[in-house]
C-alpha positions as CSV (number, residue, x, y, z in Angstrom):
1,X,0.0,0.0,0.0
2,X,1.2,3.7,-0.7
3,X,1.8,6.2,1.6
4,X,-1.2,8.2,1.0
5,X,-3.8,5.3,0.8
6,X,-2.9,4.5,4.2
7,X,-3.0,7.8,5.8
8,X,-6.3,7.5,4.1
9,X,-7.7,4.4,5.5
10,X,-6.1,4.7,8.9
11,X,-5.8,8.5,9.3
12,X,-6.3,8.1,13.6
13,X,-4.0,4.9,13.9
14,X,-0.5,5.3,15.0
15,X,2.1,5.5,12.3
16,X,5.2,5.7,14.4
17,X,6.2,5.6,18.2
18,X,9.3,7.3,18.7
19,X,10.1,6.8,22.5
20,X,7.7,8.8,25.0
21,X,6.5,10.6,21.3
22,X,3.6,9.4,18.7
23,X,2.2,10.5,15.6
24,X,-1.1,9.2,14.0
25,X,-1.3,8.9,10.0
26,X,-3.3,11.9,9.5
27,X,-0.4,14.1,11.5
28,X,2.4,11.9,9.3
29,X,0.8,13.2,6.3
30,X,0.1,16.7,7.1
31,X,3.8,17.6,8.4
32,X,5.1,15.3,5.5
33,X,3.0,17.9,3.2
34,X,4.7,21.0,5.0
35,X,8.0,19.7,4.3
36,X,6.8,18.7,0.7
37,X,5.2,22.2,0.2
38,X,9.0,24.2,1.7
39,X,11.3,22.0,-0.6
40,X,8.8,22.7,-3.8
41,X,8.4,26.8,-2.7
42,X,12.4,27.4,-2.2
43,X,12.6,25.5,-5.8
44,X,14.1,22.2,-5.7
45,X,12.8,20.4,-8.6
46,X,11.8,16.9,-9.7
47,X,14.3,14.2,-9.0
48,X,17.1,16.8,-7.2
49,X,19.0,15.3,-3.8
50,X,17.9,16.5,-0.7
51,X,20.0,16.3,1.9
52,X,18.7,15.3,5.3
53,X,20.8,15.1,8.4
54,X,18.9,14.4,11.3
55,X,18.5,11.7,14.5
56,X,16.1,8.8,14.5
57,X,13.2,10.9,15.0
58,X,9.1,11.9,13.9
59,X,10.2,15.2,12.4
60,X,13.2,13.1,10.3
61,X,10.6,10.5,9.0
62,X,8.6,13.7,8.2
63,X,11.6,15.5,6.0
64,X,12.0,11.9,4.1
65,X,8.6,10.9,3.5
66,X,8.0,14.7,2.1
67,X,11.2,14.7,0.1
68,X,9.4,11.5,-1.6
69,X,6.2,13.7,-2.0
70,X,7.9,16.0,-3.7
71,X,9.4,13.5,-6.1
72,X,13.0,13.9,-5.1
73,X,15.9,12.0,-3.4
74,X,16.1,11.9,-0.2
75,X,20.3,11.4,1.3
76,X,19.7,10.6,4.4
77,X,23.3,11.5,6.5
78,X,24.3,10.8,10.0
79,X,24.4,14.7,12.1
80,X,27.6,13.7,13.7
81,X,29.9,13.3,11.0
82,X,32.6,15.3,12.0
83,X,33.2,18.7,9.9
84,X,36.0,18.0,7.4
85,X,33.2,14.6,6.1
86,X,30.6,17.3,5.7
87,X,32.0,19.1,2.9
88,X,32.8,15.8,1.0
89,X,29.2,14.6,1.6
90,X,27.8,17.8,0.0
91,X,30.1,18.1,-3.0
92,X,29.1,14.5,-3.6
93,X,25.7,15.0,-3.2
């Protein structure tokens, strides 16, 4: 099943459970859109690499299931890289 058609069919069930935090499908979708909605206002473009660095968290499954809604590709890094990886990740990227 997609993304969508579930938040449809089970919009008040719990998608994730991230320790103490939960979020229900209908919330997934709904910050999923805002992330969808900044990436396509500030221009990024069909099938461009977005660049996500963030901890095993809600608001990270967010960025990456809007990065998908937005039809791009998500790269997904770990935040603690030290500094001198950082500017190798982005000039690969």
């Amino acid at each position: 099943m997609t993304f969508k058609r579930n938040c449809r069919l089970y919009s008040r069930n719990i998608a994730i459970v991230q320790g103490q935090e939960h979020i229900v499908f209908s919330g997934l979708e709904s910050l999923a859109s805002g992330y969808c909605r900044a990436l396509t206002r500030d221009g990024i473009k069909r099938y461009d690499r977005v660049l996500i660095s963030g901890t095993n968290s809600i608001r990270t499954a967010g960025a990456i299931l809007g990065t998908f809604a937005a039809d791009c590709i998500a790269v997904i890094v770990d935040p603690f890289l030290p500094d001198w990886e950082w500017e190798n990740v982005i000039e690969t990227v």
